[in-house]
N, CA, C and O atoms as a Tinker XYZ file with bonds, in Angstrom:
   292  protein
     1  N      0.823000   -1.193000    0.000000    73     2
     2  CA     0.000000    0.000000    0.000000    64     1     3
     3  C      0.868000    1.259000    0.000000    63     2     4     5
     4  O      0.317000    2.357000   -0.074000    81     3
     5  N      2.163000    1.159000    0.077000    73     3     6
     6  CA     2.997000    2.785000    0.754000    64     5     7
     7  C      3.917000    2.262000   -0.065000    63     6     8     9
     8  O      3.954000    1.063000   -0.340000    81     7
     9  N      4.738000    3.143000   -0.517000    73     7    10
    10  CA     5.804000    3.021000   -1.976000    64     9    11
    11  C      6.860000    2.405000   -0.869000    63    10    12    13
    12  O      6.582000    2.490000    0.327000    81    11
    13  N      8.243000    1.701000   -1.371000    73    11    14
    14  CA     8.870000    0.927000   -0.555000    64    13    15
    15  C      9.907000    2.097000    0.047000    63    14    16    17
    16  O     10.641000    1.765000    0.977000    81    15
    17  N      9.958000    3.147000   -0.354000    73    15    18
    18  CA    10.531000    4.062000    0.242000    64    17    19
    19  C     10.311000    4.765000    1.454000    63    18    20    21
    20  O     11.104000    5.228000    2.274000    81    19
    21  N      8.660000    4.747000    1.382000    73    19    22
    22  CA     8.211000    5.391000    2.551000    64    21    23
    23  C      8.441000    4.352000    3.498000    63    22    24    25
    24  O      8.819000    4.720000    4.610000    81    23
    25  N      8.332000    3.452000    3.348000    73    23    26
    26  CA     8.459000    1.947000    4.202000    64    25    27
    27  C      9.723000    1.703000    5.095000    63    26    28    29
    28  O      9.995000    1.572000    6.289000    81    27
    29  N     10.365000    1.712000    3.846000    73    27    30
    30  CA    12.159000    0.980000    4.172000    64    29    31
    31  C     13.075000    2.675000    3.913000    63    30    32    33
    32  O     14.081000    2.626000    3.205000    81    31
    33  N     12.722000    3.846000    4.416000    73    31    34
    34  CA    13.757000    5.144000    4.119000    64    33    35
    35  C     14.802000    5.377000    4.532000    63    34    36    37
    36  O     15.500000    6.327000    4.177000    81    35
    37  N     15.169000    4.292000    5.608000    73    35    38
    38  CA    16.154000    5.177000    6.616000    64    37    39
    39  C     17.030000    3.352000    6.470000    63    38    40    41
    40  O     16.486000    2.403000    5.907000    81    39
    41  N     18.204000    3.306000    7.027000    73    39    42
    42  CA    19.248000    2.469000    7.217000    64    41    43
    43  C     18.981000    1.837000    8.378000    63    42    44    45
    44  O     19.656000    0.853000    8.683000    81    43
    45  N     17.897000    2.324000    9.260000    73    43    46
    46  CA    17.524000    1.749000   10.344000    64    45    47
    47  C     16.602000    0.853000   10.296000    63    46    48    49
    48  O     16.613000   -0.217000   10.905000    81    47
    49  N     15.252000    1.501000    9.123000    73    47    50
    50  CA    14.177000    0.746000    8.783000    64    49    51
    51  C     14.449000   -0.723000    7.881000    63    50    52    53
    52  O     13.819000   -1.781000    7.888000    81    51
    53  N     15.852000   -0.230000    6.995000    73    51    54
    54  CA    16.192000   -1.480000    6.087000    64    53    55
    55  C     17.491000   -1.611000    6.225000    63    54    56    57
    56  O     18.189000   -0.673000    5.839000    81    55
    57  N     18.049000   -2.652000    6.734000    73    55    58
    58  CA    19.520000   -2.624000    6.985000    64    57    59
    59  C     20.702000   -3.296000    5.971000    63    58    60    61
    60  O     21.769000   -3.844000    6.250000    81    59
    61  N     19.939000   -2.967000    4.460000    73    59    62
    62  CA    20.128000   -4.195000    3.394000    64    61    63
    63  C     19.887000   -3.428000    2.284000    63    62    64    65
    64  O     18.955000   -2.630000    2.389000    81    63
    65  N     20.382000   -3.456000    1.425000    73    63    66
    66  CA    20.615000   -2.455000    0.024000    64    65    67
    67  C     19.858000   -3.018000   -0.524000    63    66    68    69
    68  O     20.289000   -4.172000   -0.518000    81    67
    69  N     18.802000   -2.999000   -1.121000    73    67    70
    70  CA    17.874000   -3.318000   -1.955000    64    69    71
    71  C     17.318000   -2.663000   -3.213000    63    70    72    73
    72  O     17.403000   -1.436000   -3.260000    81    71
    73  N     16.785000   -3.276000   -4.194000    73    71    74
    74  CA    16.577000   -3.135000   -6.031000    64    73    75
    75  C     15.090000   -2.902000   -5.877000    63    74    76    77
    76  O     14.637000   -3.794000   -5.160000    81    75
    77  N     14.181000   -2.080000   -6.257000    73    75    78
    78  CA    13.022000   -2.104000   -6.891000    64    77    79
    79  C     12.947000   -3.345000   -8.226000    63    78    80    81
    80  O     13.854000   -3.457000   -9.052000    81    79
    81  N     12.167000   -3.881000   -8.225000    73    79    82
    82  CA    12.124000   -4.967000   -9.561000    64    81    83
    83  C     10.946000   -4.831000  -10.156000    63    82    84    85
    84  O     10.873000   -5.151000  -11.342000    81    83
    85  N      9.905000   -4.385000   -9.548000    73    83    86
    86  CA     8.840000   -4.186000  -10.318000    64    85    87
    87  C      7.917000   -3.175000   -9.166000    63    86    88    89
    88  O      7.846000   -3.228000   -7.938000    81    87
    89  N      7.230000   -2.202000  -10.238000    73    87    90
    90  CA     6.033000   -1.544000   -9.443000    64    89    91
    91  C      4.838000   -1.903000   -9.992000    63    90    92    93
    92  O      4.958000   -2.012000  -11.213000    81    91
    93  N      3.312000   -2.221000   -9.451000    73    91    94
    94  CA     2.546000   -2.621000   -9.947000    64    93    95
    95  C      1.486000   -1.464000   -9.388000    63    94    96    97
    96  O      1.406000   -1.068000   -8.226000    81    95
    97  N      0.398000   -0.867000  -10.954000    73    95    98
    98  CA    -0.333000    0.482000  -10.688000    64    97    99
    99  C     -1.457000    0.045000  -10.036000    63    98   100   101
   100  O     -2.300000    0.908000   -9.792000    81    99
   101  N     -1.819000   -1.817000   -9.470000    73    99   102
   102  CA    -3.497000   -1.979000   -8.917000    64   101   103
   103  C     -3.897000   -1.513000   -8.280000    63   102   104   105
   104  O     -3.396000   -0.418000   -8.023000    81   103
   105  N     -4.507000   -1.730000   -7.892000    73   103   106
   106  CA    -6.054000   -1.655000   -6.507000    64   105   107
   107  C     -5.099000   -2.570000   -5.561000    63   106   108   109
   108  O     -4.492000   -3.616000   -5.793000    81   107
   109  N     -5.230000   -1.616000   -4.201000    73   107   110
   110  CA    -4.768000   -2.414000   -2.957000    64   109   111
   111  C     -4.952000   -3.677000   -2.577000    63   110   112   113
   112  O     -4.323000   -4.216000   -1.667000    81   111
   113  N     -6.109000   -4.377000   -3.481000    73   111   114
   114  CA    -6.726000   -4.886000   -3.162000    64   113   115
   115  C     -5.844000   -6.498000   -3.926000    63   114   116   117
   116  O     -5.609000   -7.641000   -3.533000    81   115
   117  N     -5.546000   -5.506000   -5.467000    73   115   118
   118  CA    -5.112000   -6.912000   -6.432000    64   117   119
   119  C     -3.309000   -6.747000   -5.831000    63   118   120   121
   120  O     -2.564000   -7.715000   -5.979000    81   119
   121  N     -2.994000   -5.970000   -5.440000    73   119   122
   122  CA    -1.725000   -5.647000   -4.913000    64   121   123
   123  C     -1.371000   -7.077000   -3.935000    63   122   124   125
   124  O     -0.663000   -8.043000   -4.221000    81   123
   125  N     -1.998000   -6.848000   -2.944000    73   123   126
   126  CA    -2.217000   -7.575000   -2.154000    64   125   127
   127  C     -2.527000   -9.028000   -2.023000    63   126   128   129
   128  O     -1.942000   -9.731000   -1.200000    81   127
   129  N     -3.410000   -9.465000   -2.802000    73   127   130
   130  CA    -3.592000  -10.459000   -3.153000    64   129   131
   131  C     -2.214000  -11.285000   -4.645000    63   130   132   133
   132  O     -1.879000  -12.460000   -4.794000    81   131
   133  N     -1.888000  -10.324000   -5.253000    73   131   134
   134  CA    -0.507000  -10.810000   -5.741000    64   133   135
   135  C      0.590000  -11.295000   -4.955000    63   134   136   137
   136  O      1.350000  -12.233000   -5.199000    81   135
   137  N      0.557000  -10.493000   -3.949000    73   135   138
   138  CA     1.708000  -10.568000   -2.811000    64   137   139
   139  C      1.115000  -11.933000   -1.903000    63   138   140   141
   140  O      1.933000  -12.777000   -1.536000    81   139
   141  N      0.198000  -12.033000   -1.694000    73   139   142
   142  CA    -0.131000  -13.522000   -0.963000    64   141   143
   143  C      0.097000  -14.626000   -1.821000    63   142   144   145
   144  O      0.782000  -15.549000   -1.381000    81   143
   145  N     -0.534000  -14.715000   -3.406000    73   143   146
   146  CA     0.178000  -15.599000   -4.359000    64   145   147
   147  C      1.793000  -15.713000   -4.278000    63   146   148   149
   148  O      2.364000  -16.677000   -3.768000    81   147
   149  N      1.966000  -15.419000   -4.430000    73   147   150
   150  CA     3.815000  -15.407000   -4.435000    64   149   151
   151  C      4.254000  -15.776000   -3.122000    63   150   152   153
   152  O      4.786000  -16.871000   -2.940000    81   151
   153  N      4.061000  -14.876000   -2.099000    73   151   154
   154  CA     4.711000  -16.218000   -0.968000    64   153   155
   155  C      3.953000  -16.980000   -1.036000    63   154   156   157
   156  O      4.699000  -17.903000   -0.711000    81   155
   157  N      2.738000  -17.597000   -1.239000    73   155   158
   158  CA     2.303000  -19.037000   -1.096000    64   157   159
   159  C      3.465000  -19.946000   -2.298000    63   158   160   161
   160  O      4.174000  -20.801000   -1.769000    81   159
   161  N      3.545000  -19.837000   -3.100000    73   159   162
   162  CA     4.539000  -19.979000   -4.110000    64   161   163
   163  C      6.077000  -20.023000   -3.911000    63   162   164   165
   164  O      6.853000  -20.838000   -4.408000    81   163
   165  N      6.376000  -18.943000   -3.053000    73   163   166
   166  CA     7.662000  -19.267000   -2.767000    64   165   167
   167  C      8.231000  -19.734000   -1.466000    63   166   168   169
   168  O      9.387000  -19.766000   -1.044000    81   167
   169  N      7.198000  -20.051000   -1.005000    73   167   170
   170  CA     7.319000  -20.802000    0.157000    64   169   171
   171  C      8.397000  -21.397000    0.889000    63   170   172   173
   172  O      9.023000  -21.030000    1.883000    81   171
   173  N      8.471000  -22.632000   -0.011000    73   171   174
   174  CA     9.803000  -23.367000   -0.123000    64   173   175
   175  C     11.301000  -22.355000   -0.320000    63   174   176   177
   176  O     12.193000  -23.142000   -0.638000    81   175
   177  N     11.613000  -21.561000   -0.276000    73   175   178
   178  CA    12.629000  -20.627000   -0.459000    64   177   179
   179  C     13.052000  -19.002000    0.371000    63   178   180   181
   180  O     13.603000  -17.930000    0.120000    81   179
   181  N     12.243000  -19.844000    1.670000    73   179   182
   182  CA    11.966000  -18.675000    2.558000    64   181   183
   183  C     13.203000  -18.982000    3.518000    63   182   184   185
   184  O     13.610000  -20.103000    3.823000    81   183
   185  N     13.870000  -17.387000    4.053000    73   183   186
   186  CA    14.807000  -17.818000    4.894000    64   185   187
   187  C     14.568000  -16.618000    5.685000    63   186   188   189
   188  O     13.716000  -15.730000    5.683000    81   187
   189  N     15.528000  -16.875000    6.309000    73   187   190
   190  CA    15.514000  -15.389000    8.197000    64   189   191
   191  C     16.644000  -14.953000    7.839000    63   190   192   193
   192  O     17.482000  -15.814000    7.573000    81   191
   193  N     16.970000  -13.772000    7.737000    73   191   194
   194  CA    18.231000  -12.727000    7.537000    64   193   195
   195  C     18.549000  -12.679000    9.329000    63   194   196   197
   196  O     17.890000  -12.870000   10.351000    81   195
   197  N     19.812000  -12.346000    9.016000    73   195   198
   198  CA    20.653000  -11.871000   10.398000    64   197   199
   199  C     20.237000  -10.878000   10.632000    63   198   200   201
   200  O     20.541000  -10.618000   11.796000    81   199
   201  N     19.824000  -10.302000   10.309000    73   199   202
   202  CA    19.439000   -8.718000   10.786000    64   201   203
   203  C     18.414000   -8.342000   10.290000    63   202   204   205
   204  O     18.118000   -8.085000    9.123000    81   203
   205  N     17.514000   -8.294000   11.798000    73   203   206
   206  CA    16.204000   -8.346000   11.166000    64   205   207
   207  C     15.818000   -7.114000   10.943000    63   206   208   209
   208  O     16.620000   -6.233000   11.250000    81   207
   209  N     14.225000   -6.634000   10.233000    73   207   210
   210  CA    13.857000   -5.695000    9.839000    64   209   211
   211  C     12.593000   -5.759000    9.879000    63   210   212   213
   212  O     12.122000   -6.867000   10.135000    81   211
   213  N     11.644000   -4.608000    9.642000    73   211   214
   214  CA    10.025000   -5.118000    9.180000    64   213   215
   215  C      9.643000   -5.606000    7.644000    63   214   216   217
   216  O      9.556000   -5.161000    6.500000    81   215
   217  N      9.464000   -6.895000    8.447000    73   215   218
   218  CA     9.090000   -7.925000    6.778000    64   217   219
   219  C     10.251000   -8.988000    6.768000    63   218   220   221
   220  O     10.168000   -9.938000    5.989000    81   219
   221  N     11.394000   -8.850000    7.662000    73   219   222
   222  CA    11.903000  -10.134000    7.434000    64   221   223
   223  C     11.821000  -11.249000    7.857000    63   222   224   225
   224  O     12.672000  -12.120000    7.678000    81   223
   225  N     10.806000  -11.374000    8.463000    73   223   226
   226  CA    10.169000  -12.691000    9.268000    64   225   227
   227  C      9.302000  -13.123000    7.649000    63   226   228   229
   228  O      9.305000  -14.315000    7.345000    81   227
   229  N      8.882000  -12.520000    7.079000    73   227   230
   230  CA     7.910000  -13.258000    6.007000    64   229   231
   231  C      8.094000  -12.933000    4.517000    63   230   232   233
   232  O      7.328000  -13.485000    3.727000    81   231
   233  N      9.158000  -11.982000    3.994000    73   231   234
   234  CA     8.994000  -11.226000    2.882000    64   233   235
   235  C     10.500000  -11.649000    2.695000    63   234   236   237
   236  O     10.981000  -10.530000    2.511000    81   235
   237  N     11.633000  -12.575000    2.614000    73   235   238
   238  CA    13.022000  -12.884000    2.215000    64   237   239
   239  C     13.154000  -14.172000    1.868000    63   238   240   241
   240  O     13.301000  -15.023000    2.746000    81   239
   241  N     13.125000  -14.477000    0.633000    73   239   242
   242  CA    13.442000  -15.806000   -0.342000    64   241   243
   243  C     14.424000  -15.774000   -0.939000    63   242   244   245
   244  O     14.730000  -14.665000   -1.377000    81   243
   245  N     15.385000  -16.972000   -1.242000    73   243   246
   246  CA    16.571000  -17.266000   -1.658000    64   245   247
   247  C     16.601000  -16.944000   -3.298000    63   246   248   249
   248  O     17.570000  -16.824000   -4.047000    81   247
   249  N     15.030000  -16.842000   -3.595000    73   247   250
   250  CA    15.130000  -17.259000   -4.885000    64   249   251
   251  C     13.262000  -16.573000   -5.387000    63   250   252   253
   252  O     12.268000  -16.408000   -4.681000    81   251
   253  N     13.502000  -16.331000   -6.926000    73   251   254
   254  CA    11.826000  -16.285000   -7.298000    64   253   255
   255  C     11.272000  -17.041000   -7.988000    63   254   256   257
   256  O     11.936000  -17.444000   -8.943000    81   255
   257  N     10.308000  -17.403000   -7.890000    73   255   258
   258  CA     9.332000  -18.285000   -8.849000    64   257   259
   259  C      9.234000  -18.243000  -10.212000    63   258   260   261
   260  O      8.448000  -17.412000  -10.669000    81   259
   261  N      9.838000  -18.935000  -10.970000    73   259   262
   262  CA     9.577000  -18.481000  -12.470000    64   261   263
   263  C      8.318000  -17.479000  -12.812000    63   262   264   265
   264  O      8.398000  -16.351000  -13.297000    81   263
   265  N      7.140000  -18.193000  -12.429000    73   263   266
   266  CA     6.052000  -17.513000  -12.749000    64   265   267
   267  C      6.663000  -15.690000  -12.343000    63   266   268   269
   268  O      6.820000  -15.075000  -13.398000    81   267
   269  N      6.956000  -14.932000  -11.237000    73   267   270
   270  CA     7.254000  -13.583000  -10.959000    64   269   271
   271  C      8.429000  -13.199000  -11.614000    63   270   272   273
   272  O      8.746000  -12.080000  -12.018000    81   271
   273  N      9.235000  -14.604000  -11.690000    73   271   274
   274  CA    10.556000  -13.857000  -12.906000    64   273   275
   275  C     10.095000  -13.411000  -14.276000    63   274   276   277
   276  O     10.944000  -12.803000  -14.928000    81   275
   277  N      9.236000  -13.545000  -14.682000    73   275   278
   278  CA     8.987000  -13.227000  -15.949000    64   277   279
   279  C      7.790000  -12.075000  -15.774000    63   278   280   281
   280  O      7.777000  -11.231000  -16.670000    81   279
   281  N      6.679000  -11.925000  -14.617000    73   279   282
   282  CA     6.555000  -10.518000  -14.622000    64   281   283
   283  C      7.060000   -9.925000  -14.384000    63   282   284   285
   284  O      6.433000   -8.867000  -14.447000    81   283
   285  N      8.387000   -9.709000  -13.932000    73   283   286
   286  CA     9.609000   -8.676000  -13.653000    64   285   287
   287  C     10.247000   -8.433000  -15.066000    63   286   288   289
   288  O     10.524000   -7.308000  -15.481000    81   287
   289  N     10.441000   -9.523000  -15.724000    73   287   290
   290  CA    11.205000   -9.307000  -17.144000    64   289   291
   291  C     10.070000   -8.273000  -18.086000    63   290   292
   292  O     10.359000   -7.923000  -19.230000    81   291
């Protein structure tokens, strides 16, 4: 719902250099529900960073799902 900037702005909020890969223009609604597809999906490829942050308990995979690699491409 909040651009990842407003989210993750400060070195405190994200302690991890991170890439935009895709922005998507939906409804909060299809936003959201994309984002539950995909971790159900990437499930298997979920790990815990050393240093945690908000979202790294559920939002850090080793890897992406073909299916999201190619809406990123």
């Amino acid at each position: 719902m909040n651009h990842i900037l407003t989210r993750y702005g400060s070195f405190k909020a994200m302690p991890y250099e991170f890439e935009i890969l895709l922005e998507h223009a939906g409804t909060a609604e299809e936003v959201y529900e994309m984002e539950v597809q995909f971790k159900t999906e990437m499930h298997q490829f979920h790990y815990k960073p050393q240093i945690s942050f908000n979202g790294s308990i559920s939002e850090c995979y080793t890897e992406l799902t073909e299916s999201l690699q190619e809406l990123i491409e």
